[in-house]
DSSP file (Angstrom, degrees, kcal/mol; ACC not computed):
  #  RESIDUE AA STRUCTURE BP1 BP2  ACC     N-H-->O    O-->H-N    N-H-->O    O-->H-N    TCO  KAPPA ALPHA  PHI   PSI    X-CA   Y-CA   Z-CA
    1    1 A X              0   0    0      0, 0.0     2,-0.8     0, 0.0     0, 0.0   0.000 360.0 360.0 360.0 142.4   75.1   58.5   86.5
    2    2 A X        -     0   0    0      1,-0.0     0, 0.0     0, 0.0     0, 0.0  -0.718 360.0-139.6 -90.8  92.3   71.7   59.9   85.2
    3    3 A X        -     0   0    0     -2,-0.8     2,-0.5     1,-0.1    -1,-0.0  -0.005  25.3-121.4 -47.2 135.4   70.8   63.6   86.2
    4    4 A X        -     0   0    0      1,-0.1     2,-1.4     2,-0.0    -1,-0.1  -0.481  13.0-120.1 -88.2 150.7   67.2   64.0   87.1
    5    5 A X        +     0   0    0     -2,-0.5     2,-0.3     2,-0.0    -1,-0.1  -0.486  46.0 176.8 -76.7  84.2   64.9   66.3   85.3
    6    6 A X        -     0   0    0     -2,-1.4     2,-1.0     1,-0.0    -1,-0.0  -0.716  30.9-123.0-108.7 166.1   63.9   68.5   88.2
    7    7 A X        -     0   0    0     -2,-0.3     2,-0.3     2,-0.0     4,-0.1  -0.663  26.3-174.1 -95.4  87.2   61.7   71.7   88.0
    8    8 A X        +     0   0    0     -2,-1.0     2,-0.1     2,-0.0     0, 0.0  -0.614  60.7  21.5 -62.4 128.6   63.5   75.1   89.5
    9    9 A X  S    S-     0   0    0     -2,-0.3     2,-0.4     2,-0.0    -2,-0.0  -0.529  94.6 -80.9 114.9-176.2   61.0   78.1   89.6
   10   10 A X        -     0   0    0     -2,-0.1     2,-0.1     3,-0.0    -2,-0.0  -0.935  44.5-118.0-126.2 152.8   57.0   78.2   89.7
   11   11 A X     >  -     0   0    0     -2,-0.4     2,-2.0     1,-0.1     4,-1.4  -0.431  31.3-101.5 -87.6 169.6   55.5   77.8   86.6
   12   12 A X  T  4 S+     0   0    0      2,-0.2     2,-0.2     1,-0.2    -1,-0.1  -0.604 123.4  59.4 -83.2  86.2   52.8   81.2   85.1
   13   13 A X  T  > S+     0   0    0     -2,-2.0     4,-1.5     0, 0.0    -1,-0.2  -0.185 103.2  43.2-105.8 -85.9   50.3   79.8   85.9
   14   14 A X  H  > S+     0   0    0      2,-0.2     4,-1.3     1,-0.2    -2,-0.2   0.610 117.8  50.2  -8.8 -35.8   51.2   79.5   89.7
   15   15 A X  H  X S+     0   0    0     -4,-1.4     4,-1.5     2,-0.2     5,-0.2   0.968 108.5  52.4 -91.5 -53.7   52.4   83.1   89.5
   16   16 A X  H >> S+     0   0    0      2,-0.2     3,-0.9     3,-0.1     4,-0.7   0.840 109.2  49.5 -45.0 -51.3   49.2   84.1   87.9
   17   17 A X  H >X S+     0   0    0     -4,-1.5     3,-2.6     1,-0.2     4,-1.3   0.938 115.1  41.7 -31.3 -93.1   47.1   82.4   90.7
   18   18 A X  H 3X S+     0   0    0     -4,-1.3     4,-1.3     1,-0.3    -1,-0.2   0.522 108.2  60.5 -47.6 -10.2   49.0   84.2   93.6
   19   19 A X  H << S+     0   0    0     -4,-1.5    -1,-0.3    -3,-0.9    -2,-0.2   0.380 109.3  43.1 -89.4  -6.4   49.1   87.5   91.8
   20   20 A X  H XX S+     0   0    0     -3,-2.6     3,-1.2    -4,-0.7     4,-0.9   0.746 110.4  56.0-103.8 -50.3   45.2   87.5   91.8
   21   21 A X  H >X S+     0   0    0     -4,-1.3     3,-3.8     1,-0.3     4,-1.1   0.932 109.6  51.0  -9.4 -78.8   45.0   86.2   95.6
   22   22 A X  H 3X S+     0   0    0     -4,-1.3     4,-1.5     1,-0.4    -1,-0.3   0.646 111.7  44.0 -65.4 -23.7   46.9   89.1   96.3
   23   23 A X  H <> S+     0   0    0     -3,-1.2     4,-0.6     2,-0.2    -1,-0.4   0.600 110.6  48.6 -97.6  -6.1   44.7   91.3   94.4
   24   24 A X  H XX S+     0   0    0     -3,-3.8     3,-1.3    -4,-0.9     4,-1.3   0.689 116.0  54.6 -71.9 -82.5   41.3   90.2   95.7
   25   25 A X  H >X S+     0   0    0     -4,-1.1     4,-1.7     1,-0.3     3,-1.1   0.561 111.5  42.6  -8.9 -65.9   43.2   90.5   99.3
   26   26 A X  H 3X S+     0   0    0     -4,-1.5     4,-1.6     1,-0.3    -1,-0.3   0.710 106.8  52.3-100.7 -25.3   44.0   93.6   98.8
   27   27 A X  H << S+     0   0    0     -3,-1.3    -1,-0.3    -4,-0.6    -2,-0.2   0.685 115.2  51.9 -65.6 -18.2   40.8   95.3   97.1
   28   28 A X  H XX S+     0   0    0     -4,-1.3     3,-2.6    -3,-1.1     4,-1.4   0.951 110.8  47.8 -77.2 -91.7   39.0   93.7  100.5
   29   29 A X  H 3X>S+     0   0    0     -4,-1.7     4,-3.7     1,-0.2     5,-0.6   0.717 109.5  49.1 -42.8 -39.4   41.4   95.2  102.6
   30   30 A X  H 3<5S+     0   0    0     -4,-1.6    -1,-0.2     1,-0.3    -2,-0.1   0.672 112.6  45.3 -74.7  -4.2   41.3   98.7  101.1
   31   31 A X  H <>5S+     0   0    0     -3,-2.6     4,-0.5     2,-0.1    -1,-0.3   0.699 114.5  52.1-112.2 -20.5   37.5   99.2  101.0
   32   32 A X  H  X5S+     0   0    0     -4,-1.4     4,-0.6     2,-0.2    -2,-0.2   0.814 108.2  50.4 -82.7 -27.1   37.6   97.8  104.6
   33   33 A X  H >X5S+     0   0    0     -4,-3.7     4,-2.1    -5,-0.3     3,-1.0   0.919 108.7  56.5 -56.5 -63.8   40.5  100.5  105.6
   34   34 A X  H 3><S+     0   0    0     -5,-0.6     4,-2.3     1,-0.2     5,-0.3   0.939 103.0  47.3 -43.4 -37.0   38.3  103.2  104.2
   35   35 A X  H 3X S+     0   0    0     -4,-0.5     4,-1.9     2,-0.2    -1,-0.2   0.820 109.5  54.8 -90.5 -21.2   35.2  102.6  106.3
   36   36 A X  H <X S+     0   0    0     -3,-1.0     4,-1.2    -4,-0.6    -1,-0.2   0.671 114.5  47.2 -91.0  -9.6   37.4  102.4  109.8
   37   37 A X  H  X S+     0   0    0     -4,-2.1     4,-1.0     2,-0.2    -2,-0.2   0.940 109.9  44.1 -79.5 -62.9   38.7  105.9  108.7
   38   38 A X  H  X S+     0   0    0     -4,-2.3     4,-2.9    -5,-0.4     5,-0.4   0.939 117.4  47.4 -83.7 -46.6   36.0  107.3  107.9
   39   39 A X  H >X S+     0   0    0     -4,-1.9     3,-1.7    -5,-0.3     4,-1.7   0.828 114.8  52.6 -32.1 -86.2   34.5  105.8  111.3
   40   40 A X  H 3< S+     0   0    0     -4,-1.2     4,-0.4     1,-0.3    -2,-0.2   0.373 106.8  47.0  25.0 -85.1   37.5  107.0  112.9
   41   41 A X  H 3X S+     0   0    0     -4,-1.0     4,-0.8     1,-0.2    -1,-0.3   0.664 113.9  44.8 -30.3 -67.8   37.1  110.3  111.7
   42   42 A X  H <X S+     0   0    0     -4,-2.9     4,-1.1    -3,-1.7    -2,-0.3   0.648 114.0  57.4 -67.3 -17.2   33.1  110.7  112.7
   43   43 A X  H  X S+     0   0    0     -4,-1.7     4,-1.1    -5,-0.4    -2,-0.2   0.734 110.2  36.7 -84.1 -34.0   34.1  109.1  116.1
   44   44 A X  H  > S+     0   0    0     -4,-0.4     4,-1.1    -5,-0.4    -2,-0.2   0.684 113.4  62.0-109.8 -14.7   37.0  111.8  117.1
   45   45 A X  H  X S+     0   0    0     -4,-0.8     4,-0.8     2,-0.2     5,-0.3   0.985 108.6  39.0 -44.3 -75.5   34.7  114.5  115.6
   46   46 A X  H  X S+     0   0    0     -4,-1.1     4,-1.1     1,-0.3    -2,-0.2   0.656 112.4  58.7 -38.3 -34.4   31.8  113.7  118.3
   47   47 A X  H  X S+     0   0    0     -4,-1.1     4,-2.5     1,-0.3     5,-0.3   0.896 106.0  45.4 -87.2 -37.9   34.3  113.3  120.9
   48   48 A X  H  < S+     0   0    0     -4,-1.1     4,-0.4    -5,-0.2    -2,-0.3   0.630 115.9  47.8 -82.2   7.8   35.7  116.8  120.5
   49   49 A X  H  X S+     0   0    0     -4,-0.8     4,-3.0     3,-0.1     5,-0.2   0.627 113.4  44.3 -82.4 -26.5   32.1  118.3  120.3
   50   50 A X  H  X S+     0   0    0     -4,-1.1     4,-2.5    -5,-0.3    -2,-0.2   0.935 113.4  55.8 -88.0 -30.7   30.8  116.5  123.3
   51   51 A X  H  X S+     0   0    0     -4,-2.5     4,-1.5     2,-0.2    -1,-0.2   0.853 114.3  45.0 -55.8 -43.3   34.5  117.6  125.0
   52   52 A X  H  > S+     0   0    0     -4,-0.4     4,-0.8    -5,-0.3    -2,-0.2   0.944 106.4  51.7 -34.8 -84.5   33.6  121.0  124.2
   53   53 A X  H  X S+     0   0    0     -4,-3.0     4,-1.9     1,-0.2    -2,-0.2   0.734 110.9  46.5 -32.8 -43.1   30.5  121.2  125.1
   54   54 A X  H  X S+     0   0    0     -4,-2.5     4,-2.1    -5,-0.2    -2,-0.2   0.830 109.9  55.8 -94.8 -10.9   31.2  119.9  128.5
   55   55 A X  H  X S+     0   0    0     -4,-1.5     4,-1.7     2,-0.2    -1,-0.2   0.595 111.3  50.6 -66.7 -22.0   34.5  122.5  129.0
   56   56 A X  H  X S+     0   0    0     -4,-0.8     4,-3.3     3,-0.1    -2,-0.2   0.972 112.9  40.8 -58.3 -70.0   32.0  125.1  128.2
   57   57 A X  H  X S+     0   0    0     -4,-1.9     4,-3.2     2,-0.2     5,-0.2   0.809 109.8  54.7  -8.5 -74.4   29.8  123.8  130.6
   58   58 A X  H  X S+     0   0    0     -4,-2.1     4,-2.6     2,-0.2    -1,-0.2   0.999 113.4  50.2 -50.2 -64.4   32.6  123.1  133.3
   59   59 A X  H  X S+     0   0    0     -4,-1.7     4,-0.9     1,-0.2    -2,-0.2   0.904 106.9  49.8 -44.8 -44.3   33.6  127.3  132.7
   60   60 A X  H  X S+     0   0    0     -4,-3.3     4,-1.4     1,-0.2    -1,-0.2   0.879 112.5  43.8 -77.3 -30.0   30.3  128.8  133.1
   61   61 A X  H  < S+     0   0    0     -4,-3.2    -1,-0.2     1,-0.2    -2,-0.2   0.674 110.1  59.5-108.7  18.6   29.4  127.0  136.4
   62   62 A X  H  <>S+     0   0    0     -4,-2.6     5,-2.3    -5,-0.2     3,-0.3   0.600 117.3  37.9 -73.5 -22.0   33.3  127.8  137.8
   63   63 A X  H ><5S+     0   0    0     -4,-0.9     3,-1.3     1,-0.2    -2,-0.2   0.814 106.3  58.0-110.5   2.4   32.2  131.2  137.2
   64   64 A X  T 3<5S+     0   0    0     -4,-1.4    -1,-0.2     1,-0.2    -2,-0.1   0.253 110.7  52.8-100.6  26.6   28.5  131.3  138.4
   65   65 A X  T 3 5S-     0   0    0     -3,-0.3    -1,-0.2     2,-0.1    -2,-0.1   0.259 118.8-122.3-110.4  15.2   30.2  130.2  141.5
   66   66 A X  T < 5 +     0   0    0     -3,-1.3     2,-0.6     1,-0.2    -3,-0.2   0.544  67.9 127.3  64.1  44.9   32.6  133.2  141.4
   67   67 A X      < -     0   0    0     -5,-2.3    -1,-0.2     2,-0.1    -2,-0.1  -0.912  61.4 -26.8-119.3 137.1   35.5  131.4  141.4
   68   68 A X  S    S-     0   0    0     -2,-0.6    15,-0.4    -3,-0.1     2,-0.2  -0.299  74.3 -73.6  83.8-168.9   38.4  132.0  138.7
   69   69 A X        -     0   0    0     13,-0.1     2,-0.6    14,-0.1    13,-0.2  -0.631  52.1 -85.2-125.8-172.7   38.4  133.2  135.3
   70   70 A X    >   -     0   0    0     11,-0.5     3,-2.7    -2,-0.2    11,-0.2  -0.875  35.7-128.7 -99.4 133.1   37.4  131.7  132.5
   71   71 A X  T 3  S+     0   0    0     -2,-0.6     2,-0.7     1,-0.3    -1,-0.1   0.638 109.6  45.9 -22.7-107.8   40.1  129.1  130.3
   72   72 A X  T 3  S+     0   0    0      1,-0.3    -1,-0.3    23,-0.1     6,-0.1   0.032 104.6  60.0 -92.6 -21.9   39.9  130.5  127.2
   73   73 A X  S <  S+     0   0    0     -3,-2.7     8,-0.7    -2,-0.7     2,-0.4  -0.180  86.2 101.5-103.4  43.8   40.2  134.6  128.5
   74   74 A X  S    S-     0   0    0      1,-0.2     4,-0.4     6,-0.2     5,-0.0  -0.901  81.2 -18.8-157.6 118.2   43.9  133.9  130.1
   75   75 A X  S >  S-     0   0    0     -2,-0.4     3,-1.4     2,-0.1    -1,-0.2   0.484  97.5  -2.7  57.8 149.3   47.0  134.9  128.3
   76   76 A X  T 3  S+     0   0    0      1,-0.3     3,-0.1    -3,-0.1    28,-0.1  -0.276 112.9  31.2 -42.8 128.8   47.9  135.8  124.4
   77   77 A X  T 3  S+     0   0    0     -4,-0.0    -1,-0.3     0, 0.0     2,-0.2  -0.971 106.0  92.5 -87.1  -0.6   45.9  135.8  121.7
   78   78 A X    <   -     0   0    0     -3,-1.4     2,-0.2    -4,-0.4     3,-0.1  -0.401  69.9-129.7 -71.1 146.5   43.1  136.6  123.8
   79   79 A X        -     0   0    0     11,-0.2     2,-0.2     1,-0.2    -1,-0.1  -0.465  56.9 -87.6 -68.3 149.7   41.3  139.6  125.0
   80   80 A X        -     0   0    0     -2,-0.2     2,-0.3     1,-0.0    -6,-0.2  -0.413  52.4-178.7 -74.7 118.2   40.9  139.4  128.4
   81   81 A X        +     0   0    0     -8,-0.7   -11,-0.5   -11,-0.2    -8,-0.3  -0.746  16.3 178.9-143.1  81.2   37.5  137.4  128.9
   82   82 A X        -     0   0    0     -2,-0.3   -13,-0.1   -13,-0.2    -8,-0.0  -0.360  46.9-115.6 -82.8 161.2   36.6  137.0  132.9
   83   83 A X  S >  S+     0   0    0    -15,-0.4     3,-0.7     2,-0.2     4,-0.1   0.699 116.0  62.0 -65.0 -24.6   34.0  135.6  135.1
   84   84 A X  T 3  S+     0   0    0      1,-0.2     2,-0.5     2,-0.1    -1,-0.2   0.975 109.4  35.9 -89.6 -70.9   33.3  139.2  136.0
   85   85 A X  T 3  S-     0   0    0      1,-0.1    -1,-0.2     3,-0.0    -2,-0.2   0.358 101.1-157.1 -86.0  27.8   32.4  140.3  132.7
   86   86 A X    <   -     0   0    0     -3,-0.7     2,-0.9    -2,-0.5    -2,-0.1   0.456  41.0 -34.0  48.7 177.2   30.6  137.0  131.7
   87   87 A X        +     0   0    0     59,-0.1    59,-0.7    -4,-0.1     2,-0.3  -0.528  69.4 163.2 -74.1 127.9   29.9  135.6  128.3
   88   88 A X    >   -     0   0    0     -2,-0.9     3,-3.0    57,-0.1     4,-0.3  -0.712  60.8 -76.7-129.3-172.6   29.2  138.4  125.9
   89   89 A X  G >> S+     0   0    0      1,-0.4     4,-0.5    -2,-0.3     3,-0.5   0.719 130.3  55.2 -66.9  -9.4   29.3  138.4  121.8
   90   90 A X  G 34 S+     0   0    0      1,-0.1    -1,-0.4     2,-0.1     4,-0.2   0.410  84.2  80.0-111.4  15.9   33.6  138.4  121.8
   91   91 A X  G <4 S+     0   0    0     -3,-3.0     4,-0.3    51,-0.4    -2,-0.2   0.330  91.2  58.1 -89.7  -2.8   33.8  134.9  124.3
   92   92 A X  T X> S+     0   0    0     -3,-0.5     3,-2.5    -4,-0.3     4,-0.8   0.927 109.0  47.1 -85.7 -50.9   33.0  132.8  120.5
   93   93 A X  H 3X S+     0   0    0     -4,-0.5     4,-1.4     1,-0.3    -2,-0.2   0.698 114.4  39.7 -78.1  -8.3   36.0  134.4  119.2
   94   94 A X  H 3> S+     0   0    0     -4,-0.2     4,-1.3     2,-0.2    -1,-0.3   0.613 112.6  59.4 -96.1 -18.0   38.1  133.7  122.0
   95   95 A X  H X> S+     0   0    0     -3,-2.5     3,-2.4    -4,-0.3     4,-0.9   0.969 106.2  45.1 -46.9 -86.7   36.7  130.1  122.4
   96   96 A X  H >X S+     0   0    0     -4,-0.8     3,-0.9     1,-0.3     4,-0.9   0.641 109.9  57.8 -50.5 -57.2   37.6  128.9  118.9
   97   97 A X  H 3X S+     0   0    0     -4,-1.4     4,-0.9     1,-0.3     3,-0.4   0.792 115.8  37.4 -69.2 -39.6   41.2  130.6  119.4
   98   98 A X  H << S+     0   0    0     -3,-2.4     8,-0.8    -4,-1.3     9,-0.3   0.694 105.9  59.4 -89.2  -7.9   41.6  128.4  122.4
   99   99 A X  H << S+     0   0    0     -3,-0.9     9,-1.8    -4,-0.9    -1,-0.2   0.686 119.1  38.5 -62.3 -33.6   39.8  125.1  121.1
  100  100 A X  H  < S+     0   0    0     -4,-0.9     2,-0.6    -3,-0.4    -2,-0.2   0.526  93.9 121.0-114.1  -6.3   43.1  125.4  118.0
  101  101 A X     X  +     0   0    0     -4,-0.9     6,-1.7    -5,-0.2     4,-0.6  -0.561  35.3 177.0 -61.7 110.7   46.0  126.6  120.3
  102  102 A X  T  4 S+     0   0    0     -2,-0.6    -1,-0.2     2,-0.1    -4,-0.0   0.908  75.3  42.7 -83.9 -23.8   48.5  124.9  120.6
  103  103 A X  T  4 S+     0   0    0      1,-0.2    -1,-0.1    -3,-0.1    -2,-0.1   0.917 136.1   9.0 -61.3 -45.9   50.6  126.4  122.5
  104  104 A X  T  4 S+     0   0    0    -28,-0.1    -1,-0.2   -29,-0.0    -2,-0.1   0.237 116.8  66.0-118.8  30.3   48.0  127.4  125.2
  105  105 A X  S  < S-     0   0    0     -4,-0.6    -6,-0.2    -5,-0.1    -7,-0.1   0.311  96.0 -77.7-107.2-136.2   45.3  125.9  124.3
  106  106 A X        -     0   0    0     -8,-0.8    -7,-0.1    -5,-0.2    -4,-0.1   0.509  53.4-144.0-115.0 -10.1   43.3  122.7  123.7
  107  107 A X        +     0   0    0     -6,-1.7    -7,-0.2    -9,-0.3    -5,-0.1   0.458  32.6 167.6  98.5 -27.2   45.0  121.9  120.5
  108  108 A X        -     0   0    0     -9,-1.8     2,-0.3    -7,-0.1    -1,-0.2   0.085  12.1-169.9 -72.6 147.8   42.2  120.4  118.5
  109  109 A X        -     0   0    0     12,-0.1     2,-0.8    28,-0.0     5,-0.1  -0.775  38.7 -84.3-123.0 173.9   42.3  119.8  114.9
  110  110 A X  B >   -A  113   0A   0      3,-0.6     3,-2.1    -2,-0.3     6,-0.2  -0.746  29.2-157.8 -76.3  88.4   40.0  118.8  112.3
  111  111 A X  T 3  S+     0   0    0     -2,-0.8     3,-0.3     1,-0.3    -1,-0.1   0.703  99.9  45.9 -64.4 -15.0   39.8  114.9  112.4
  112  112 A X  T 3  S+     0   0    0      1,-0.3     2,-0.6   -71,-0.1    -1,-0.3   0.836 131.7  22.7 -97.6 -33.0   38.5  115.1  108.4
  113  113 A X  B X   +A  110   0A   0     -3,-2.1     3,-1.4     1,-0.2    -3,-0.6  -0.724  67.4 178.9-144.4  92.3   41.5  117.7  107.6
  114  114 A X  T 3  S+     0   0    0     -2,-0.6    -4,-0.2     1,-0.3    -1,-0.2   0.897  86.2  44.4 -79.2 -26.0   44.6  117.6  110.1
  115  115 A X  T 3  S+     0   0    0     -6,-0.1     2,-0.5    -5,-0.1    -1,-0.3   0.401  83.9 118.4 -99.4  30.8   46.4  120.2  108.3
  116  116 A X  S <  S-     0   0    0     -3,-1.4     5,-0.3    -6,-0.2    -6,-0.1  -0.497  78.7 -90.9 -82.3 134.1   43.6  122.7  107.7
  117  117 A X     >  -     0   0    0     -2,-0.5     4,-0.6     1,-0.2     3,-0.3   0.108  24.2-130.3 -29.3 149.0   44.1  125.8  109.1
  118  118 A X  T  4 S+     0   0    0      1,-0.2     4,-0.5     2,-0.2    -1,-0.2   0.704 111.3  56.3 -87.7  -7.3   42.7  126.7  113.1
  119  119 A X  T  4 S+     0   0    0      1,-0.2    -1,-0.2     2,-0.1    -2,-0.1   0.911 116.0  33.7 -56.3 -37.1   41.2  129.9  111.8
  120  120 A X  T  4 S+     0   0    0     -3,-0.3    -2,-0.2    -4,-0.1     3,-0.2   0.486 112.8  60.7-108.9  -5.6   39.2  127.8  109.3
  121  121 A X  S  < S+     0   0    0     -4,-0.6    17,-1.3    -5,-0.3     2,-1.1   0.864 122.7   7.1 -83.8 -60.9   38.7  124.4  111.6
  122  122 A X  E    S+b  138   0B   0     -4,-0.5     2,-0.5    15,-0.2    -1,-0.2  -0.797  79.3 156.2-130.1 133.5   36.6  126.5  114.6
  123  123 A X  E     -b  139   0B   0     15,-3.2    17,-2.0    -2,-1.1     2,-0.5  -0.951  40.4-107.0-156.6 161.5   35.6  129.8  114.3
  124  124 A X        -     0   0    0     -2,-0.5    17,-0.2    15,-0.2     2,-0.1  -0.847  37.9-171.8-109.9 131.7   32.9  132.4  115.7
  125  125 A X        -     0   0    0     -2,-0.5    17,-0.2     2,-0.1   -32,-0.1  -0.039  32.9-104.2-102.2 178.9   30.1  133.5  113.4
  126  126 A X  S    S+     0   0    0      1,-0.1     2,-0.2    15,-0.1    -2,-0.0   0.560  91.1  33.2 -60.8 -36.6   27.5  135.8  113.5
  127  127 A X    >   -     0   0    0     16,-0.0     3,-1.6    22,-0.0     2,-0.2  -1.000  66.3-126.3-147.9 163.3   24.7  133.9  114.2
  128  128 A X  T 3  S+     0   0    0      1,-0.2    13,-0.1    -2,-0.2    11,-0.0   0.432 110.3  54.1 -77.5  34.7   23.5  130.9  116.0
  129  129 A X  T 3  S+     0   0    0     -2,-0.2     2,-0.8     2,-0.1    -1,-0.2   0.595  78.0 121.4-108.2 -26.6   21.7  129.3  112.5
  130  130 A X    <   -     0   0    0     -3,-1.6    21,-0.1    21,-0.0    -5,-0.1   0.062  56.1-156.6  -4.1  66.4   24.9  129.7  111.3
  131  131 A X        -     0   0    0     -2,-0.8     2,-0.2     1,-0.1    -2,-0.1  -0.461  26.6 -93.6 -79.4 158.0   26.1  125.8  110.1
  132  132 A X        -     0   0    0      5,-0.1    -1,-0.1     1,-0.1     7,-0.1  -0.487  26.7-146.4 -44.1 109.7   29.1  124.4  109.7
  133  133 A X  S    S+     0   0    0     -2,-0.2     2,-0.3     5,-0.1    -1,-0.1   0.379  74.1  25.2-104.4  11.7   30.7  124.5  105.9
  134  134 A X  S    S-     0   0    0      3,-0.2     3,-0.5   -13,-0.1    19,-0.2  -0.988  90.9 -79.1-153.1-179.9   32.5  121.3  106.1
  135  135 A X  S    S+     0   0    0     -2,-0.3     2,-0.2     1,-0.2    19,-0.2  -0.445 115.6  12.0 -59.4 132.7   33.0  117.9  107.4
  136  136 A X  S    S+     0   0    0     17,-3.0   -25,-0.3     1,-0.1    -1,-0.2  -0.168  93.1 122.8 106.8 -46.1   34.8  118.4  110.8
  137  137 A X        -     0   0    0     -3,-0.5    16,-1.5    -2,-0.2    -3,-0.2  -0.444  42.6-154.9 -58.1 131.9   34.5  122.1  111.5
  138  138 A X  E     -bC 122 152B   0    -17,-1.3   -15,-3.2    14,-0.3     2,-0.4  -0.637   6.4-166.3 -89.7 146.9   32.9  123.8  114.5
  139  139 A X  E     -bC 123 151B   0     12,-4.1    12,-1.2    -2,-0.2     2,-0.4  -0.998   8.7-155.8-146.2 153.3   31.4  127.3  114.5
  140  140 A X  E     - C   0 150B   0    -17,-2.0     2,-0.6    -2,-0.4    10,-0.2  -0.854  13.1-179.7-150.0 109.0   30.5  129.2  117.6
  141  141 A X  E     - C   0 149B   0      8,-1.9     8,-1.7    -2,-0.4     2,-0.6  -0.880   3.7-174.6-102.8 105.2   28.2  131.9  118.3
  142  142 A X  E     - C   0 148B   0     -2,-0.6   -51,-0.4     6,-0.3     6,-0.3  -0.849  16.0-142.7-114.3 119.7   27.6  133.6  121.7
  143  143 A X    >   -     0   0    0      4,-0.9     3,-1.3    -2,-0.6     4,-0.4  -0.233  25.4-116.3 -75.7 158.3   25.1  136.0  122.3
  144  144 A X  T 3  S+     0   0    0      1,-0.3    -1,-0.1     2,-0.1     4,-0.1   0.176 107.3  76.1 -78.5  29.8   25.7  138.8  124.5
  145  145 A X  T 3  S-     0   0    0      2,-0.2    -1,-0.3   -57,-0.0    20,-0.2   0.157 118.3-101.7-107.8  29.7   23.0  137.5  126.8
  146  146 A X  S <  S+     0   0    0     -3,-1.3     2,-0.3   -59,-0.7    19,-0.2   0.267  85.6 117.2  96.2  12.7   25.4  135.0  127.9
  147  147 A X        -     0   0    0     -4,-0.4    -4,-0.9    17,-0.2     2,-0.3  -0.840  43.6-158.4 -95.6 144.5   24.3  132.0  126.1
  148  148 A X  E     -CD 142 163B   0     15,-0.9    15,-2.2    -2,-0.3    -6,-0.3  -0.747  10.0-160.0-105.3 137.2   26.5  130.0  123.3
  149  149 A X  E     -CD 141 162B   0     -8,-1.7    -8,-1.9    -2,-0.3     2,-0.3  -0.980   6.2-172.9-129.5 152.8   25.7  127.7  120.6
  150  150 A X  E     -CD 140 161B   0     11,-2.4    11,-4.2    -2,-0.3     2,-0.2  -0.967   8.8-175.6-147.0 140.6   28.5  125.7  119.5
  151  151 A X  E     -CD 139 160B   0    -12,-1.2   -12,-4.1    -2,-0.3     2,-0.3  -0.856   3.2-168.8-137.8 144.2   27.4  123.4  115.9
  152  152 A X  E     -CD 138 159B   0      7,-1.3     7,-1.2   -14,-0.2     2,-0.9  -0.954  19.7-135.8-110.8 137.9   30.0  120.8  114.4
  153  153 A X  E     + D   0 158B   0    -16,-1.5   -17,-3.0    -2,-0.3     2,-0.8  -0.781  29.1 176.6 -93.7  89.2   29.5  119.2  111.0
  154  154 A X  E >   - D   0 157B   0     -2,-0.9     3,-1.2     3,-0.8   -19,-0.1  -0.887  59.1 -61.4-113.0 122.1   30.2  115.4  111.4
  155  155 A X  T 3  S-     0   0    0     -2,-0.8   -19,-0.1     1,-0.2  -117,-0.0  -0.397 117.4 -14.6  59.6-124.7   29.5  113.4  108.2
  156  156 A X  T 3  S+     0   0    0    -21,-0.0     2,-0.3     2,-0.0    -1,-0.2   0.268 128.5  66.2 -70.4   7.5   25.7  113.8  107.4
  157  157 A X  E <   -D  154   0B   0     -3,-1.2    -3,-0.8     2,-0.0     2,-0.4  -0.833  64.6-157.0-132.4 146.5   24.7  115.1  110.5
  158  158 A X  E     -D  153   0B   0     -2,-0.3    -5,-0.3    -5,-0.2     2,-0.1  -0.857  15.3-152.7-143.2 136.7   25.6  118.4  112.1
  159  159 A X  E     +D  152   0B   0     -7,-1.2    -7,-1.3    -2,-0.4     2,-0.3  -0.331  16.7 174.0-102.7 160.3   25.3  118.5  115.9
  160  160 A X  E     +D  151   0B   0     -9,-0.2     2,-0.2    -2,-0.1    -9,-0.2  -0.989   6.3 178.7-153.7 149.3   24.6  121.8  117.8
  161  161 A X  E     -D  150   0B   0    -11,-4.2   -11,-2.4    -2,-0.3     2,-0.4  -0.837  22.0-136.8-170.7 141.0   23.8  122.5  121.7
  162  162 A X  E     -D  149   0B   0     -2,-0.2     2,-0.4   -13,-0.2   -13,-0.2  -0.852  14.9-160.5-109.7 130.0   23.3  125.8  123.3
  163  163 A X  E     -D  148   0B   0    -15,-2.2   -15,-0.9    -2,-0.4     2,-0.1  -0.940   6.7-169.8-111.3  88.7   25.0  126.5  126.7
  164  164 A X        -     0   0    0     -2,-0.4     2,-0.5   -17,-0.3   -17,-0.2  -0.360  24.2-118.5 -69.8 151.3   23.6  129.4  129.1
  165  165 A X        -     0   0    0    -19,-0.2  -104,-0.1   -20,-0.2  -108,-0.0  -0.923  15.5-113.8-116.0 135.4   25.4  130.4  131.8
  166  166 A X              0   0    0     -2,-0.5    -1,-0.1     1,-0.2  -101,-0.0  -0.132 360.0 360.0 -73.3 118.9   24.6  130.2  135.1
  167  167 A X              0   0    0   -102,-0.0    -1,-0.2   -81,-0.0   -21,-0.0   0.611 360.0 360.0-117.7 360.0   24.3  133.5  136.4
């Protein structure tokens, strides 16, 4: 009986072929990963300024309807920050500590940089022109006539909206 001459294996040529598929594939895929992060990223930025904003919002007219206290003045690490004694020039720093709490707080992190510190993700400046010194960060100024401006830096763009409070 005659063995047949059959062909085990792929020949390199075949391997070369599928080993360049797989490397077009994979350069497509990686430049297409990149652009839904970084969407991603500018997307969960926006949504925690605009979350902000409107929990600012929400506090000041719970207290210019005398009811409560304010979130953010409630419990350790904060100084005591009440409806009574309104917003004054110490309610930024006690915002941003409760915007990065986790334990009593809101939690929020820096979608561009999850392990960057909360000190250095939102924090309250000196003044409202004050901008934001990276992708991600919030900074929060309220003067002691009871108005806030709270600025985020997302991508190119860096969004800001000033909150008064209803007195």
């Amino acid at each position: 009986m005659k063995k047949l001459n059959t062909k085990k294996g792929f020949s390199l040529i075949e391997l070369l072929v599928v080993i360049a598929i797989i490397g077009i594939l994979s350069a497509v895929g990686i430049t297409a990963y990149s652009g839904y992060t970084a969407s991603a990223k500018e997307q969960a930025a926006r949504t925690q300024f605009s979350q902000t904003v409107s929990m600012i919002n929400a506090e000041m007219a719970k207290c210019s309807v005398g009811t409560g206290d304010f979130a953010w003045g409630s419990g350790s690490p904060w100084v005591a920050d009440t409806c009574a004694a309104a917003i004054d020039a110490d309610s930024d720093t006690n915002i941003a500590a409760y915007l990065t709490s986790e334990t009593n707080g809101l939690g929020y992190k820096n979608p561009y940089a999850q392990d960057e510190a909360a000190a250095t993700y939102a924090k309250a400046v000196a003044n409202a022109t004050t901008d934001p010194d990276a992708d991600g960060r919030i900074t929060i100024f309220c003067a002691a006539a009871g108005a806030c401006t709270i600025k985020q830096d997302v991508g190119d763009t860096v969004l800001s909206q000033t909150i008064n409070s209803a007195t």
